[in-house]
Phi, psi and omega in degrees: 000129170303084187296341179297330144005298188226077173315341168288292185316302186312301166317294152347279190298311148329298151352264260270307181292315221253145197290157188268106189289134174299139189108338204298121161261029180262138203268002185301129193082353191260165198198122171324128205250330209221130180276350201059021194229313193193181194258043181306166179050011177221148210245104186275113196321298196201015158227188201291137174345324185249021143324308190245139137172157198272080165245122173058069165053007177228138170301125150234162161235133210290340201055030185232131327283193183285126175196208156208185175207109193269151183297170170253012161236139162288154163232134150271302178225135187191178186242060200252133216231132164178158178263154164201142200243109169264181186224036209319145129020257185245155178297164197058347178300152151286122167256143178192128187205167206200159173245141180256135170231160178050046160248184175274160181304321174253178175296157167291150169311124202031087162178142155323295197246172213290182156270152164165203161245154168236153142270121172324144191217093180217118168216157206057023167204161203229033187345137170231164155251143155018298199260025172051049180246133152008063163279345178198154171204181186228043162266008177114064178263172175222128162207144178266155207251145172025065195055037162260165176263162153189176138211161209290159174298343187213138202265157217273157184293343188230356158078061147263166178261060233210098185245162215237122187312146190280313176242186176231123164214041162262131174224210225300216187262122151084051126220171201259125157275159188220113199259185165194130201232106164268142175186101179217115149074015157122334177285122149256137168239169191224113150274117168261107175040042169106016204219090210262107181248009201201119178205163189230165242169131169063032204283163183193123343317168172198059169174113174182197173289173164204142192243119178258161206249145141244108186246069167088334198221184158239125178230151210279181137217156148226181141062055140323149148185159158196157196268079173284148188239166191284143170303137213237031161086024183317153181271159173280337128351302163300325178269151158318185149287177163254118157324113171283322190116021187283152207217148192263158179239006182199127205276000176056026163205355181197172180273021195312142141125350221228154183268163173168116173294189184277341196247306194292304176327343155285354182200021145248146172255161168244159181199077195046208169319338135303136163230141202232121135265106357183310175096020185213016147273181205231144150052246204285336208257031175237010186261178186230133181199116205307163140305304177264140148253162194246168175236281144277138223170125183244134194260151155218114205234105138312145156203146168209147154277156179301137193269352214261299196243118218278353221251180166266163187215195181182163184240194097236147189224128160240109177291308155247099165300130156189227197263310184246044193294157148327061198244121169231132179254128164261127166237165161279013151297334192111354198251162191205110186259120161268157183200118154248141175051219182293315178292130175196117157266160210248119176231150164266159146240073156038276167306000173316116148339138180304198186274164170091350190259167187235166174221137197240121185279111171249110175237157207239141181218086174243108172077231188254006189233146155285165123209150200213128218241100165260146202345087178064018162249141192263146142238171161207124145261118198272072163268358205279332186323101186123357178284152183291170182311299198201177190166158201287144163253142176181144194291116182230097181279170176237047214145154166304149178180167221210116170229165195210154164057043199272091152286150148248099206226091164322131150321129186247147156229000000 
């Protein structure tokens, strides 16, 4: 068949040949990310309830406090497309916020946000170094965060693991960008409003969840979607965590959820992604102490001491409150009394971190045994026997001290 012929056919064929352009807005293969209505399929991590919400077909975030809201399934390899918008504060303020890929469900050890790569969500600010070379922009960078790898298409002006975009095609405070997010087989690349300015290699994870960030300002998300493509086998090495089912306890703006008087309120602060104590309540007004009690249960607690101070210093976290409660003390020596009732054994933990470092507590309350993980070295004592059922989690510092990331994931029986 003659195609000049048939100017239909020509138009066809054209279609069938020609490459899908950044930016391309055809749905073939595509799958809504976001219902426009409510937040179904998505999980808010570590922030306050009205952090995330859905008004006039859009995600929005106030970006107070610092977290995300994460898919409730991993992805591995797909092509996902959405617009954003910021709102900065005052005109000229920075607006920022990021979509995170391939991260784990909760936050990293002292930090708000995940392990993962972020794609920059940034606009109206520019970072120099010393010798006024580049270091951050808010033109489409890609990097990785809190022990995820990559490495950038281009080498970064300060050797971070960090590629920095070829043009500026972003634009401003109050219009709407169009992101286009490539990512197979450890590789991403970024089209900004139609434009591929950025790309990483080897990134690990490269299978995991993806997330939008709240960071300090507000910002918009619409038109989610994404394309999954076939798998290319990751090792488990390679993958996020998988979601336990862990739930936050603390809203990174206020004490919701927690007994707490008027003289302890005085000296716990919320501090952003932080809770800060103060070191200078008395009696009730140095506890923390949850609204529910638990029973089998696993706690995840950050904690650091003020690096300010030199002296020793301790936490006790009481894991089931009562008469025959739960109890464990940390110190910054490293020694550790676990104590129910009368009964009490002496454990170290080595691996404490100095003061000013953050540490991270996993303790597990199953059956007749504790166990208890400060960074990643374990005890487990089968002591429990005679403990109360269930029972209050609660802070008790001895000294100033600074917690972050207080997760709980209740036992089913």
């Amino acid at each position: 068949m003659n195609l000049y012929r048939h100017p239909a056919a020509v138009l066809v064929a054209l279609a069938v040949v020609a490459p899908l352009r950044a930016g391309d807005t055809k749905d073939v293969g595509f799958q809504p990310m976001f219902n426009g209505k409510d937040l179904t399929g998505w999980v808010n991590v570590n922030c306050a309830p009205g952090t995330f919400f859905v008004k006039d077909g859009e995600i929005i975030t106030t970006g107070k406090p610092t977290g995300f809201l994460r898919t409730e399934r991993q992805y591995e390899n797909f092509i996902a497309e959405f617009d954003w918008m910021h709102v900065p504060p005052k005109p000229g303020a920075v607006g920022n916020s990021g979509f995170f890929v391939w991260c784990d469900p909760i936050p990293a050890v002292g930090t708000g946000y995940t392990r993962g790569i972020e794609v920059q969500v940034l606009v109206n600010l520019t970072y120099k170094n010393k010798k006024a070379e580049i270091a951050a922009t808010s033109q489409g960078d890609l990097f990785s965060i809190h022990g995820a790898t990559c490495v950038p298409d281009r080498p970064h002006p300060d050797g971070w693991a960090r590629c920095l975009p070829s043009e500026n095609h972003c634009k401003g405070e109050g219009e709407w960008n169009h992101y286009r997010v490539e990512a197979n087989d450890g590789v991403i690349k970024l089209a900004v409003n139609g434009h591929f300015v950025s790309g990483l290699s080897k990134c690990k994870p490269r299978k995991g969840y993806l997330a939008l960030e709240s960071e300090g300002s507000e910002c918009h998300f619409k038109n989610l979607k994404i394309k999954e493509l076939p798998s290319t086998n990751p090792t488990k090495d390679e993958m996020a965590d998988e979601a336990q089912g862990h739930k936050g306890l603390y809203t990174g703006i206020d004490l919701s959820g927690w007994k707490v008087d008027d003289k302890a309120k005085k000296h716990w602060q919320p501090r952003d992604w932080m809770l800060h104590y103060d070191g200078r309540g008395v009696d009730e007004g140095k506890l923390l102490r949850t609204e529910k009690e638990f029973a089998e249960a696993e706690f995840i607690v950050d904690f650091r001491f003020p690096k300010k101070d030199e002296n020793p210093a301790s936490c006790l976290f009481t894991l089931r409150e009562g008469k025959e409660g739960v109890q464990l003390s940390i110190s910054t020596e490293g020694r550790s009394i676990m104590k129910i009732g009368q009964r009490e054994s002496l454990f170290e933990f080595k691996d404490l971190r100095p003061a000013g470092q953050w540490n991270r507590m996993q303790a597990i309350l199953e059956g007749p045994a504790v166990q208890v993980t400060v960074n990643g070295k374990a005890i487990v004592w089968n002591g429990l026997t005679g403990a109360p059922e269930k029972g209050a989690l609660v802070l008790r510092p001895e000294g100033e001290m600074e917690f972050a990331n207080l997760f709980v994931r209740e036992k089913k029986k």
